[in-house]
NUMIGU-710589 format. One line per field, with one value per residue (C-alpha): residue number from 1; residue in three letters; x, y, z. Coordinates in nm, 2 decimals, padded with zeros to 4 digits. Layout:
BEGIN
resi	(NUM / ...)
resn	(Ala / ...)
X	(X / ...)
Y	(Y / ...)
Z	(Z / ...)
end
This chain:
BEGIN
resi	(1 / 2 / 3 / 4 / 5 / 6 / 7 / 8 / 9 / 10 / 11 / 12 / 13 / 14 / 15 / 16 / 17 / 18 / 19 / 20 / 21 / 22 / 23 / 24 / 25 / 26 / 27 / 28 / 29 / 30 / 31 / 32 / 33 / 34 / 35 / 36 / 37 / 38 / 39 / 40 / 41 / 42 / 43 / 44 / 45 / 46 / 47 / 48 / 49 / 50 / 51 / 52 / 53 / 54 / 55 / 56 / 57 / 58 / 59 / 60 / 61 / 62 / 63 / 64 / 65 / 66 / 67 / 68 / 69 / 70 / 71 / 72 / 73 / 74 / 75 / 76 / 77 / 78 / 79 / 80 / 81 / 82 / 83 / 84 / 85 / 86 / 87 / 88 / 89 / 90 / 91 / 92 / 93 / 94 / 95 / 96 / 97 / 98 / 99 / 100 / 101 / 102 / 103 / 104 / 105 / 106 / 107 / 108 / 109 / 110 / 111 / 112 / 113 / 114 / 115 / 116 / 117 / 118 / 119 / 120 / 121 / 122 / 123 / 124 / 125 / 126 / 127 / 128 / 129 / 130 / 131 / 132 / 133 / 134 / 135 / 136 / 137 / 138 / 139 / 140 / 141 / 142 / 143 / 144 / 145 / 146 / 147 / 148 / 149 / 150 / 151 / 152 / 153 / 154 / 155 / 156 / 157 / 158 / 159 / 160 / 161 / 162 / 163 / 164 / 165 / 166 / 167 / 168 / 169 / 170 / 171 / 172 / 173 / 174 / 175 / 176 / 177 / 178 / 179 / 180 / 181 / 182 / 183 / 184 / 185 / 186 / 187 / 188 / 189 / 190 / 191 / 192 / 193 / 194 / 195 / 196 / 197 / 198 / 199 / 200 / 201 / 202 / 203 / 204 / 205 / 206 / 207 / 208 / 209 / 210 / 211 / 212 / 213 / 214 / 215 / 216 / 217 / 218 / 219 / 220 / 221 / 222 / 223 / 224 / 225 / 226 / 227 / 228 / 229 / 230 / 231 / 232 / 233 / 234 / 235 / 236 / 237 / 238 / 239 / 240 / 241 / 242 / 243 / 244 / 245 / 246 / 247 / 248 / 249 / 250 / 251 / 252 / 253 / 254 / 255 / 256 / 257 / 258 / 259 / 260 / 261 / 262 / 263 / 264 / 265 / 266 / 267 / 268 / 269 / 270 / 271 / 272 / 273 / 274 / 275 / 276 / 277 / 278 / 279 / 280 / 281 / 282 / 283 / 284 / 285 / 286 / 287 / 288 / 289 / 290 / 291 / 292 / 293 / 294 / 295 / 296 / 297 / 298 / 299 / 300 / 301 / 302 / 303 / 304 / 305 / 306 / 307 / 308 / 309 / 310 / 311 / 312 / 313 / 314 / 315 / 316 / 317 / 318 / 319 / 320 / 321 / 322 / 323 / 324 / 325 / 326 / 327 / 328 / 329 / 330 / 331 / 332 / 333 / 334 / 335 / 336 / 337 / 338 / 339 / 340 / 341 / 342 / 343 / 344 / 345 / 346 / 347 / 348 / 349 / 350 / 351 / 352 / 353 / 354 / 355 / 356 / 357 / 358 / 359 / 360)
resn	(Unk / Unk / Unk / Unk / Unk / Unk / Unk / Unk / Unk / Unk / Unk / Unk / Unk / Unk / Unk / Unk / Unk / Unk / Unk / Unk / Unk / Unk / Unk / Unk / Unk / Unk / Unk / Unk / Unk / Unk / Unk / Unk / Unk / Unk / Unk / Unk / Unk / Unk / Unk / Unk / Unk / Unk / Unk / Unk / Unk / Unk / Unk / Unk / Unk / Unk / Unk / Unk / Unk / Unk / Unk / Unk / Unk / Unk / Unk / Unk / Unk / Unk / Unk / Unk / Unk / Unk / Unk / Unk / Unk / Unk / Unk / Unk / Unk / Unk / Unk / Unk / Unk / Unk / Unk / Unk / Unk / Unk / Unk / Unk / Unk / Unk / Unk / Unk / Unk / Unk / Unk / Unk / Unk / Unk / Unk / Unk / Unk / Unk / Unk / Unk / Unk / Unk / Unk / Unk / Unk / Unk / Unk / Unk / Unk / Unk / Unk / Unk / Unk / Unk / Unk / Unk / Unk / Unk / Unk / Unk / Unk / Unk / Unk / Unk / Unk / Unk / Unk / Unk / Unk / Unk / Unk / Unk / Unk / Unk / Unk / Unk / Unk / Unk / Unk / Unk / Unk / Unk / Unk / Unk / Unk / Unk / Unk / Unk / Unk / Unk / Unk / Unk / Unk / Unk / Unk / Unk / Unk / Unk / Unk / Unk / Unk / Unk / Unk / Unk / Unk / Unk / Unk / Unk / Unk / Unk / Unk / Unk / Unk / Unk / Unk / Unk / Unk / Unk / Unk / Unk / Unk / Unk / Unk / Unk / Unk / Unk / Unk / Unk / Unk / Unk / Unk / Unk / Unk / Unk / Unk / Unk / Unk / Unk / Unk / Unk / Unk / Unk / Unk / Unk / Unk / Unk / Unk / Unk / Unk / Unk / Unk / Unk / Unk / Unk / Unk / Unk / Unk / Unk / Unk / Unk / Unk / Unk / Unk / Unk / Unk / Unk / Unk / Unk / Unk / Unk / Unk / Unk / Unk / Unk / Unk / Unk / Unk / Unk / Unk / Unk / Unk / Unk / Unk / Unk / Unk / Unk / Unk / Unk / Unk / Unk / Unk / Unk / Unk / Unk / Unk / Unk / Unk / Unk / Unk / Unk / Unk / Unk / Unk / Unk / Unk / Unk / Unk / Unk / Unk / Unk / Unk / Unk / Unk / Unk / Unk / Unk / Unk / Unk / Unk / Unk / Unk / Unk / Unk / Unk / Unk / Unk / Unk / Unk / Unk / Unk / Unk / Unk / Unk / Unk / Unk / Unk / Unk / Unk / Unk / Unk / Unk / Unk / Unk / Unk / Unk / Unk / Unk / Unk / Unk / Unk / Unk / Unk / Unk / Unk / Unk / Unk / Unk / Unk / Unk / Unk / Unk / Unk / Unk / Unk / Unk / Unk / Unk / Unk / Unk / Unk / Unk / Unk / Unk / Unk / Unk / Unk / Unk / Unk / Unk / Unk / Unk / Unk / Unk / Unk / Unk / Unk / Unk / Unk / Unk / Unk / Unk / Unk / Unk / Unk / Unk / Unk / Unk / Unk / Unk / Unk)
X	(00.00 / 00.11 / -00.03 / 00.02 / 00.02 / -00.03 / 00.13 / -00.03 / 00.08 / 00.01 / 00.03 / 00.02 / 00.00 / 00.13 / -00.09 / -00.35 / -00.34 / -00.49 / -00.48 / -00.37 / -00.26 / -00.38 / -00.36 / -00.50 / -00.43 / -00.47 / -00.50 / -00.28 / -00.52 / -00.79 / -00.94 / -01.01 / -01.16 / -01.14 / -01.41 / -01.50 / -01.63 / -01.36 / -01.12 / -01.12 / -00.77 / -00.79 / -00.56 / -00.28 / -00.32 / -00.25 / 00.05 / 00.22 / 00.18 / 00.30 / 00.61 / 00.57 / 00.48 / 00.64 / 00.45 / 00.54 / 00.49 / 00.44 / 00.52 / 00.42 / 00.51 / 00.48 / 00.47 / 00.71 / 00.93 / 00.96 / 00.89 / 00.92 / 01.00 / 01.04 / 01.17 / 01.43 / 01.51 / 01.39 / 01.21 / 01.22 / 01.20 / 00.84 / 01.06 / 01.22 / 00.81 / 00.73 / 00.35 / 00.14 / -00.05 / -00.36 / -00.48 / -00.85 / -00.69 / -00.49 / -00.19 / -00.05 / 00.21 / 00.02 / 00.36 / 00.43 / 00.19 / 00.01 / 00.32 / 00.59 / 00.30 / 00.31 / 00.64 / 00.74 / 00.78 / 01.03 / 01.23 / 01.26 / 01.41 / 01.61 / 01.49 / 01.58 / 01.47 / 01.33 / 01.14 / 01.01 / 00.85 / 00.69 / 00.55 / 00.38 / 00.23 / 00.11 / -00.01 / -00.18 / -00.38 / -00.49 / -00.67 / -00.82 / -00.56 / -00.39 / -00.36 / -00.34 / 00.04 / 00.08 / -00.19 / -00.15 / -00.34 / -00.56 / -00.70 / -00.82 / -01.13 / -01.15 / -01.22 / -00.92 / -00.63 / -00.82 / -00.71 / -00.37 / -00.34 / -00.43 / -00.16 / 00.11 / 00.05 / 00.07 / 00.44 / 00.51 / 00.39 / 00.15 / 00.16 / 00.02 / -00.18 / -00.34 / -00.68 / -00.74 / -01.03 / -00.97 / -01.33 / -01.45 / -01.44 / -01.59 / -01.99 / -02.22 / -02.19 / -01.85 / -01.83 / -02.00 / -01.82 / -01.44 / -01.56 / -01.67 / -01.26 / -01.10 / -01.28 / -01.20 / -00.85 / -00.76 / -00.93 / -00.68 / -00.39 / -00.51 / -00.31 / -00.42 / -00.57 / -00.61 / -00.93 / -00.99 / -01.31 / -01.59 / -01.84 / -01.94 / -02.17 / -01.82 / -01.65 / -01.94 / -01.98 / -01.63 / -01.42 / -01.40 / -01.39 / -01.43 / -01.33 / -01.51 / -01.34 / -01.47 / -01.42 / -01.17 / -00.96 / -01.01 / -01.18 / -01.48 / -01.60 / -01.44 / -01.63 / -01.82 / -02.08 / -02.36 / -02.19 / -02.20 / -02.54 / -02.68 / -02.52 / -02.35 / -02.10 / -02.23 / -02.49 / -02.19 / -02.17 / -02.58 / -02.60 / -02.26 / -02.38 / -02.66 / -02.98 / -03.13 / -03.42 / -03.38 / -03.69 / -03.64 / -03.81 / -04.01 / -04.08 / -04.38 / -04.57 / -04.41 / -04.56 / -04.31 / -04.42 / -04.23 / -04.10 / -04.32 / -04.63 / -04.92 / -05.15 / -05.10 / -04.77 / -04.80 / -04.57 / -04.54 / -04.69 / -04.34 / -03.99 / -03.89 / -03.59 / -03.25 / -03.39 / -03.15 / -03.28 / -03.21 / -03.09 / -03.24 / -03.29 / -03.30 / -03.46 / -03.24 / -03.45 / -03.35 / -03.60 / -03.69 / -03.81 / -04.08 / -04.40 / -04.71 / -05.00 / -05.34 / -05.37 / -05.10 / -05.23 / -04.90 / -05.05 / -04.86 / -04.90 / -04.72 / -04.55 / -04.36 / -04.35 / -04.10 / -04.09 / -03.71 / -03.76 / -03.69 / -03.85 / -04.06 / -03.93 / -04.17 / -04.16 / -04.38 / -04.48 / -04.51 / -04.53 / -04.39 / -04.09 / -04.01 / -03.92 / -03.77 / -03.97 / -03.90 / -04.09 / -03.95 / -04.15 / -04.21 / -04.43 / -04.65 / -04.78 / -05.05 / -05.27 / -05.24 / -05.10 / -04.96 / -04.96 / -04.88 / -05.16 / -05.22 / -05.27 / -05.10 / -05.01 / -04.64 / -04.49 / -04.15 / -03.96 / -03.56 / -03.49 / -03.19 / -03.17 / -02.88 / -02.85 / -02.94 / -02.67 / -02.43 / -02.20 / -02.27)
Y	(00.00 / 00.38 / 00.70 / 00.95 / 01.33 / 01.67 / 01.97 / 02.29 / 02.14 / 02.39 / 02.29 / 02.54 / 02.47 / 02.77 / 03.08 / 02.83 / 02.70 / 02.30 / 02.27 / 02.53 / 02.53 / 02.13 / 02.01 / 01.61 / 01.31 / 01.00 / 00.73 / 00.41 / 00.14 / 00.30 / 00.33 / 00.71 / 00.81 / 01.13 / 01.24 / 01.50 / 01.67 / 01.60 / 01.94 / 01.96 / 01.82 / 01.45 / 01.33 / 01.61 / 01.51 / 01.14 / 01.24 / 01.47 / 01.13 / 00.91 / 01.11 / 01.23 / 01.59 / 01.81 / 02.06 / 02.44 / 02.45 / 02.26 / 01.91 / 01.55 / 01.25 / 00.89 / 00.74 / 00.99 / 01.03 / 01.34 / 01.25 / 01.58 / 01.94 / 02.21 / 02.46 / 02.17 / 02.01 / 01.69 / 01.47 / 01.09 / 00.93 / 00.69 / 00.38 / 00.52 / 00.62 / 00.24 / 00.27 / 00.07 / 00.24 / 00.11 / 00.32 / 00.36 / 00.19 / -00.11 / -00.02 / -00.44 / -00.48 / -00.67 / -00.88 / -00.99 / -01.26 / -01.23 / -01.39 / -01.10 / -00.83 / -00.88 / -00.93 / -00.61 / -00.37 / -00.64 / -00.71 / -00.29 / -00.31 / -00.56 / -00.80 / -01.15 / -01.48 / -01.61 / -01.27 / -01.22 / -01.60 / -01.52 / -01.18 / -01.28 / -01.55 / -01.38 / -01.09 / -01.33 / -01.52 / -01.18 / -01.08 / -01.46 / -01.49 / -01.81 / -02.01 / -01.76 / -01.72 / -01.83 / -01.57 / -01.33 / -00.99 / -01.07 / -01.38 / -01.22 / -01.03 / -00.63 / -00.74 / -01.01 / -00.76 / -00.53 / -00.80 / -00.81 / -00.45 / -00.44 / -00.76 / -00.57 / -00.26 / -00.51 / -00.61 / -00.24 / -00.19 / -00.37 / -00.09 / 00.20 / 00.17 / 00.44 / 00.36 / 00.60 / 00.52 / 00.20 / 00.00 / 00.23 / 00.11 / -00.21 / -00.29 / -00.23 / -00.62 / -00.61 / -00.28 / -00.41 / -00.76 / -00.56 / -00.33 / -00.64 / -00.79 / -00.50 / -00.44 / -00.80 / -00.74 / -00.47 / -00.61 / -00.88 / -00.75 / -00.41 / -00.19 / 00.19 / 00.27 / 00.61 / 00.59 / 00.86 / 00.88 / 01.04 / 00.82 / 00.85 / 00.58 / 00.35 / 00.56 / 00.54 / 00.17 / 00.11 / 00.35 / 00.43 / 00.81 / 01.04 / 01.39 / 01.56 / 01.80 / 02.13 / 02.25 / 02.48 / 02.24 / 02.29 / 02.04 / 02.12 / 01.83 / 01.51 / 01.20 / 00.89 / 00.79 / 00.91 / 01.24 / 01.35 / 01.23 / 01.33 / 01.62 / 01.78 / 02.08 / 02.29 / 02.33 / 02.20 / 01.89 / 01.82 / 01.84 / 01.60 / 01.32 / 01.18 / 01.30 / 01.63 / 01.92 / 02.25 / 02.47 / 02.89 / 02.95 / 03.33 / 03.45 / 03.67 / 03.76 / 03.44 / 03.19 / 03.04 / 02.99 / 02.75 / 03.00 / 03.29 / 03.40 / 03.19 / 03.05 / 02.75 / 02.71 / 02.79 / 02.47 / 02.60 / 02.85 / 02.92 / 02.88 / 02.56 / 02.44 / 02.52 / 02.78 / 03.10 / 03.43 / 03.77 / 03.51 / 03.46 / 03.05 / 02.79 / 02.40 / 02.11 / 01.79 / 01.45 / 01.27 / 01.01 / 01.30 / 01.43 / 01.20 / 01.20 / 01.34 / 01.38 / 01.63 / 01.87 / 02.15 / 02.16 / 01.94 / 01.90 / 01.63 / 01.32 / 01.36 / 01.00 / 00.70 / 00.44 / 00.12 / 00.05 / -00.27 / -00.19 / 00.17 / 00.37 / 00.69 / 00.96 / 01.29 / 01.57 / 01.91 / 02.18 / 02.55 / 02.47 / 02.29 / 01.89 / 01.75 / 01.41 / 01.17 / 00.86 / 00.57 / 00.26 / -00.06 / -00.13 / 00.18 / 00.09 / -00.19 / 00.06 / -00.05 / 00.32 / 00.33 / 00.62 / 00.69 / 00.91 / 01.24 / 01.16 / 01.46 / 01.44 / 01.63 / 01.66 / 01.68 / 01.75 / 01.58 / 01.64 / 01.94 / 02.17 / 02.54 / 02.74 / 03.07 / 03.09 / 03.31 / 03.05 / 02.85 / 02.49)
Z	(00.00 / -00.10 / 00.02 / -00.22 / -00.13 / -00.43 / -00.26 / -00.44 / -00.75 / -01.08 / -01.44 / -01.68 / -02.10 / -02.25 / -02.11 / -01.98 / -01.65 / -01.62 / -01.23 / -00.97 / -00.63 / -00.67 / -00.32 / -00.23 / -00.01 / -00.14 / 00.19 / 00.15 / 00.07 / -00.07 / -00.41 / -00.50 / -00.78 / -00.95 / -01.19 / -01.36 / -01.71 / -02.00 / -02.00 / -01.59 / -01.56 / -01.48 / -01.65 / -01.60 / -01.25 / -01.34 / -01.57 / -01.34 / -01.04 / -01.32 / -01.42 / -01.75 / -01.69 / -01.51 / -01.29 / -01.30 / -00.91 / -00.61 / -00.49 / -00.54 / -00.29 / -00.30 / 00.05 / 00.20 / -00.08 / -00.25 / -00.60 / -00.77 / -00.70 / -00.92 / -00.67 / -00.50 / -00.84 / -00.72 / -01.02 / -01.02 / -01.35 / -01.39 / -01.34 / -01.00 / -00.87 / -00.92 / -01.00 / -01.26 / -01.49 / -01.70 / -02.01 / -02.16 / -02.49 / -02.26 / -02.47 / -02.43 / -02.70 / -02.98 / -03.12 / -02.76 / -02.57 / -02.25 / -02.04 / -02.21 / -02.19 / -01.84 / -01.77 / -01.97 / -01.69 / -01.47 / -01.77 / -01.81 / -01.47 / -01.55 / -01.29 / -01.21 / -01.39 / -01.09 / -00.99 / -01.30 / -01.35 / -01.00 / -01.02 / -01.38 / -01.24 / -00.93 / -01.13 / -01.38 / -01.06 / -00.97 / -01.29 / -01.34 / -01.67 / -01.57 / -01.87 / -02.13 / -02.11 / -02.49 / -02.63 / -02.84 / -02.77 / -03.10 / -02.99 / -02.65 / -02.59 / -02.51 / -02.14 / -02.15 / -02.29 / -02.02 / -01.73 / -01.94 / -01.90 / -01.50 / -01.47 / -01.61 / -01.38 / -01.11 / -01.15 / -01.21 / -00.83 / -00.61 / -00.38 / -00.62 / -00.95 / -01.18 / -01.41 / -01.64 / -01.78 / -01.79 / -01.87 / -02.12 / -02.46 / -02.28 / -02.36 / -02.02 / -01.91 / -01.93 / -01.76 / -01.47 / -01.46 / -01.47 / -01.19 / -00.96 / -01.10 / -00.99 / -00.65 / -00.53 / -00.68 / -00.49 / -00.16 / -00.21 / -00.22 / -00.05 / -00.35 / -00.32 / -00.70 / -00.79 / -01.05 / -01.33 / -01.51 / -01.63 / -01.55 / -01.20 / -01.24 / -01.23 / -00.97 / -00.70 / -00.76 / -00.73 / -00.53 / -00.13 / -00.18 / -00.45 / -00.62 / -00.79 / -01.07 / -01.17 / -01.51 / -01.43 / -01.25 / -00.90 / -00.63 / -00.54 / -00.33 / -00.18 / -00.01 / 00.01 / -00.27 / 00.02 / 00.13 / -00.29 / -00.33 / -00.03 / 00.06 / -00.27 / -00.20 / -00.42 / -00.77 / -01.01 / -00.80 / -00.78 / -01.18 / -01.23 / -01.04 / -01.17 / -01.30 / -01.24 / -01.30 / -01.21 / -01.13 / -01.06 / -00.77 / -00.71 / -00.34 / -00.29 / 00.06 / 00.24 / -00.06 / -00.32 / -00.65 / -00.94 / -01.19 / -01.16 / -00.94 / -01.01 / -00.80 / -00.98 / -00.91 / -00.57 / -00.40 / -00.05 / 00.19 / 00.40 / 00.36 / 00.25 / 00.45 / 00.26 / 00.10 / 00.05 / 00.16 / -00.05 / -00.34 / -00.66 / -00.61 / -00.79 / -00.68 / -00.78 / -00.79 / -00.85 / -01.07 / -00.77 / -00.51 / -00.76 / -00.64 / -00.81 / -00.55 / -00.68 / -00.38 / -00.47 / -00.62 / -00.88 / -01.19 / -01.50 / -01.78 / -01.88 / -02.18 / -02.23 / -01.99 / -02.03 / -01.85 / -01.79 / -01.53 / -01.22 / -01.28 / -01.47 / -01.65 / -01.73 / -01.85 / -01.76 / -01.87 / -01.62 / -01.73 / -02.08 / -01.91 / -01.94 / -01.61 / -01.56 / -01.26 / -01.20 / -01.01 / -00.85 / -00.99 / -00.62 / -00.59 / -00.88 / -00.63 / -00.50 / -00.81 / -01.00 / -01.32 / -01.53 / -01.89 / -02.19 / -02.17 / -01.80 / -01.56 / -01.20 / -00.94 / -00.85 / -00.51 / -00.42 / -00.16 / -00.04 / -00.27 / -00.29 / -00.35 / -00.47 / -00.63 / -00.97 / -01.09 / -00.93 / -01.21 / -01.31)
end
């Protein structure tokens, strides 16, 4: 296991600045994803970890090891940092077979007969490859030169391996199937994997904590899958992670109206809780804590219903404005039934408010 630890690190392409005063502890042991929209710096963070970019400011270290330094002129080569890396393309040599793919990194190093025949076949157990020494990349599936991929990272470093993007030119089973591979991988052998992605889908599924990314590079929220979902730091953070509507919200004589003052669109008769005083606001609602109430006096029309197993997805128009609800199969027990033209009254349950001139 490897802790890893970004100083104020800043990385700057030409005039434009990627990531600044980039500051983040990685626990040993843990599997930490980093997501965010494509642009926000993932990956610069990954490459400046990795070695093969060098930051214009602050400091990176590897367990306790100062690993580079501008300022100090400190800057260990990839090979000295000792960290596997997978890729989103796996990148496994196709003229070697599985057994060289694997052993590429040790025989870069220059290891020993002996080490090498061990590691490979320790690395190969881990992944579920054994017997597959002999392949070729071209006779192996995406999801197989994926496991090759992981394997070789492994004898690069069992203590500290980077996925960028590593399961996504994979089809959805396989998705799911490599997730559940390199979950019970790393509680084996209890590596620390630093996961980059913009599907945060994957990382919650998958990793201990996560960080989310804005678009200008900085952090703006780190935590477990329930911290982001329940309690998101801020409106960039509520409209990343998963799906969202977004209502403007009017104030007048203690009632708050959806959009604009209407009796019609009359949701509440005091302050709901969170809501910002002296701020133009905004409700962010997540699709599952809009419930249709005959009784509320908010009543829009279902636009499209789909049936998507283990709930229903409808849309709705409310003031000239599709919303997105959706309704867990289990609560379609209760006998009612909703359809395409339908009528229904809308109720909202667990909503956010921000200001509406904040950025998303």
């Amino acid at each position: 296991m490897a802790k890893v630890k970004f100083d104020r690190v800043t990385v700057k392409y030409g005039d434009h600045t990627v990531i600044k005063d980039y500051s983040l502890e990685v626990q040993a042991g843990e599997i930490l994803g980093i997501v965010g929209p494509s642009g926000c710096g993932k990956t610069t963070v990954v490459r400046s970890l990795g070695g093969f970019l060098n930051p214009d400011e602050g400091e990176i270290y590897i367990d306790d090891e100062l690993v580079y330094s501008k300022k100090r002129r400190v800057n260990r080569s990839p090979e000295q940092r000792r960290l596997g890396i997978v890729f989103q393309d796996y990148a496994v040599w196709p003229h070697l077979s599985v057994w060289d793919n694997v052993a590429y990194p040790l025989k870069k190093r220059r290891a020993a007969k002996d080490e090498i025949a061990k590691k490979v076949k320790h690395a190969l157990e881990q992944v579920r490859m054994t017997g597959y020494e002999k392949h070729m990349p071209a006779q192996l599936s995406g999801g197989q030169q994926q496991r090759v991929a992981i394997a070789r990272a492994l004898t690069s470093s069992n203590d500290l391996v980077i996925m960028d993007e590593p399961i996504t030119n994979l089809d959805a089973k396989l998705r799911e199937g490599m997730l559940e591979e390199i979950r019970a991988m790393q509680r084996r052998l209890k590596t620390t994997i630093i996961y980059i992605t913009h599907d945060q889908e994957a990382a919650l599924q998958l990793c201990d904590r996560v960080i989310i990314m804005q678009q200008d590079g900085q952090i703006c929220q780190i935590g477990t899958d329930e911290e982001i979902i329940e309690h998101p730091a801020n409106r960039f953070v509520f409209s990343f992670i998963g799906v969202s509507n977004f209502i403007p919200v009017t104030e007048d004589q203690g009632r708050y109206y959806l959009w604009k003052k209407d009796p019609a669109l009359c949701y509440a008769s005091q302050a709901p809780q969170g809501y910002l005083a002296g701020k133009k606001n905004v409700m962010g609602i997540r699709p599952m804590d809009i419930v249709f109430d005959d009784a509320s006096p908010i009543k829009a029309v279902i636009t499209q219903d789909v049936f998507l197993g283990s709930l229903f997805n409808y849309f709705v128009r409310l003031n000239d404005v599709e919303l997105r609800v959706q309704r867990s199969t289990l609560d379609s027990l209760d006998g009612r039934e909703y359809h395409e033209g339908d009528t229904v009254g809308l109720r909202f349950l667990n909503e956010k408010y921000y200001d509406e001139e904040e950025a998303v």
